[in-house]
N, C-alpha and C positions, 0 to 999 in steps of 0.2 A: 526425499532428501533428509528428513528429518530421524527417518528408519537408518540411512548410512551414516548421517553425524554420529548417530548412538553407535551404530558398530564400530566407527575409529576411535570413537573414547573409549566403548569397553575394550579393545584392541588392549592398550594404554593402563584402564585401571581395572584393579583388582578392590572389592570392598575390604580384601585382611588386609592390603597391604600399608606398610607405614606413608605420610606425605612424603615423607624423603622418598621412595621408590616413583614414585610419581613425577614423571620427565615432560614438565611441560615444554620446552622445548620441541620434543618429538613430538607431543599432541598439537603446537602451533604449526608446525610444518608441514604432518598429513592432514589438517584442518586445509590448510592454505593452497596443499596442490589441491587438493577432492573443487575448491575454490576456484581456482583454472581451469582447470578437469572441466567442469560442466557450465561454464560460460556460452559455450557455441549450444548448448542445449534450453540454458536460462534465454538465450536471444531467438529462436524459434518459438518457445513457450510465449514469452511474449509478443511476438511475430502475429502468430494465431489469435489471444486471447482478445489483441488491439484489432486486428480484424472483424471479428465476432459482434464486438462494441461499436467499431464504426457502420459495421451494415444493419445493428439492432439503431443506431442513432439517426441514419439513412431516412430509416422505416417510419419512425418518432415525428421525424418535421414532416416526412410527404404525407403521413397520415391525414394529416389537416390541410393539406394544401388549394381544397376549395376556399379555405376563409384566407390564404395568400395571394397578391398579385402576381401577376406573368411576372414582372420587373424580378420580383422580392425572391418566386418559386426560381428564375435563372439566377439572381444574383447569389443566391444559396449554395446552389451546385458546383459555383467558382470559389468558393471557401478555401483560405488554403490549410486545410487541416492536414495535410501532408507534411509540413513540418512540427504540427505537434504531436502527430503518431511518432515521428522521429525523437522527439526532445523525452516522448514518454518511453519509447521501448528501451532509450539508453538508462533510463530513472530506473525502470522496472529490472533492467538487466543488472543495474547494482544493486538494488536490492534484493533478488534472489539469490547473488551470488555474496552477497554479505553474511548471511545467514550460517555458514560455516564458522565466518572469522569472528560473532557474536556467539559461536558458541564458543570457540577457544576462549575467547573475553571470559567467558562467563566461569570455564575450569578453572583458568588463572585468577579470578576475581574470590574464588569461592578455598582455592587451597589461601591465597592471603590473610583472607579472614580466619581462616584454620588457626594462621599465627597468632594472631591477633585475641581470639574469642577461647584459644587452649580447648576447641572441639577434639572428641575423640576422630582419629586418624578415620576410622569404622563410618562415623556419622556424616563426615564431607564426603568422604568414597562414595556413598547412597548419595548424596546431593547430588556429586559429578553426574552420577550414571542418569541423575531422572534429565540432561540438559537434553536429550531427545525427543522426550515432551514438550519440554518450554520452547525447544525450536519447532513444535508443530505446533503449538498456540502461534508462535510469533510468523510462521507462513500464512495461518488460515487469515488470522490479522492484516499481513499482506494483502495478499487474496481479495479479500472482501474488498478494502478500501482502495485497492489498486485499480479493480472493475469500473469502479462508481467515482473515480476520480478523472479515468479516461473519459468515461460519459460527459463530467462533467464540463472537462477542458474542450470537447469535443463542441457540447454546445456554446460554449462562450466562444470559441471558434470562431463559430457558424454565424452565431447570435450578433456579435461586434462586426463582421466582415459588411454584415446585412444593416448596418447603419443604429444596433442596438444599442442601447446603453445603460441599461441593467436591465433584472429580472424580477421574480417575484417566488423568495423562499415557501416551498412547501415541504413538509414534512407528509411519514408513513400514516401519521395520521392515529396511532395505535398506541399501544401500553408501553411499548419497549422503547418509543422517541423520549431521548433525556429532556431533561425540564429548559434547561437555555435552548435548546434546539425548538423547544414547544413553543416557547415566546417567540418567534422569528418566524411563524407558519403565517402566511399572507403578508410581510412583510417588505416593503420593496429597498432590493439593493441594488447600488452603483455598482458596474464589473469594476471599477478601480477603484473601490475600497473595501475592500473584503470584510467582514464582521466579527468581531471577536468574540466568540461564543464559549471556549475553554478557557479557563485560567492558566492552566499551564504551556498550553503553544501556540502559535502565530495565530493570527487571523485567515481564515480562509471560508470560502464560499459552499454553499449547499452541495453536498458530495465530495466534498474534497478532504471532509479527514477524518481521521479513525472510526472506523465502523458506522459512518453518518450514511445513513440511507434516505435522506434526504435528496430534492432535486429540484435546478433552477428551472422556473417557467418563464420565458424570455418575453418581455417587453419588446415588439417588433415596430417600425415607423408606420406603418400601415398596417395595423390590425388595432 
């Protein structure tokens, strides 16, 4: 995806050319169909990747289902995680297919500034063309936290369906867990009040945001 955003920009711009020759208009509109275009492909992708994670989340609870009751081991398997595979694949389908329109944002954001900052014509053109890159950071970013947020949702699920009422934050345990994240490792949380861990965005749960590889261990009534 991120290989064909770049070929409809460079489509579009040229590094000699002046901002005037540069027709954002035309770059928003094959931005926006390439955006159409690959919806029915973005809804498979996620199709598969939510499959994948629900039979690895499967595997995760029956692993330990000797230290489960019969009750707890059937009352698990009636989970209805069927609607949050559904509430995510439509999450995850807009955001694949946004990715286009965040990069038109981005040429239009970046000729503005042109006005604004009196950059050489020369030196925004090179800006436009690297947005190919910054939409394959902003996929892999997806990517990463889209896995582990399904996981996540998957076992609060499971976890709530089964009579639970929160878990107990763990972290990877290693160098690369950021420091709020590191204070929360053994930590117990309510599923209905999620934790505010970043300063700059909402509150959410172990796995649930930006590159958190982090994951809840659920508090069950009998165990």
């Amino acid at each position: 995806m991120a290989r064909a955003i770049s070929d409809i920009i460079k489509g579009y711009v040229n590094p000699t050319d002046a901002l005037s020759n540069i027709d954002l208009h035309l770059i928003h509109a094959a931005l926006a169909k390439y955006a159409d275009l690959i919806k029915p492909w973005a809804r498979t992708v996620a199709r598969y990747m939510l499959a994948d994670v629900a039979r690895r989340n499967d595997q995760q609870w029956f692993a330990n289902s000797k230290e489960m009751g019969r009750a707890l081991r059937a009352e698990l398997t009636q989970a209805p995680t069927g609607m949050i595979l559904a509430a995510l694949q439509d999450d995850q389908v807009e955001l694949i297919t946004s990715l286009p329109l965040k990069a038109s944002q981005r040429v239009h954001e970046l000729t503005q500034q042109a006005l604004v900052d009196s950059r050489r014509a020369s030196d925004i053109a090179k800006d436009i063309l690297q947005t190919g890159k910054v939409t394959e950071a902003r996929a892999r970013l997806i990517a990463r936290t889209e896995v582990s947020r399904a996981q996540s949702n998957l076992t609060q699920s499971r976890a709530m369906f089964a009579g639970s009422q929160g878990y107990i934050w763990r972290t990877s345990k290693d160098g690369d867990v950021r420091d709020t994240h590191r204070a929360m490792e053994g930590v117990y949380v309510p599923w209905d009040t999620p934790p505010k861990t970043d300063k700059n965005l909402d509150p959410y749960h172990a796995g649930c945001g930006p590159n958190c590889r982090c994951w809840a261990e659920p508090v069950l009534p009998d165990l």
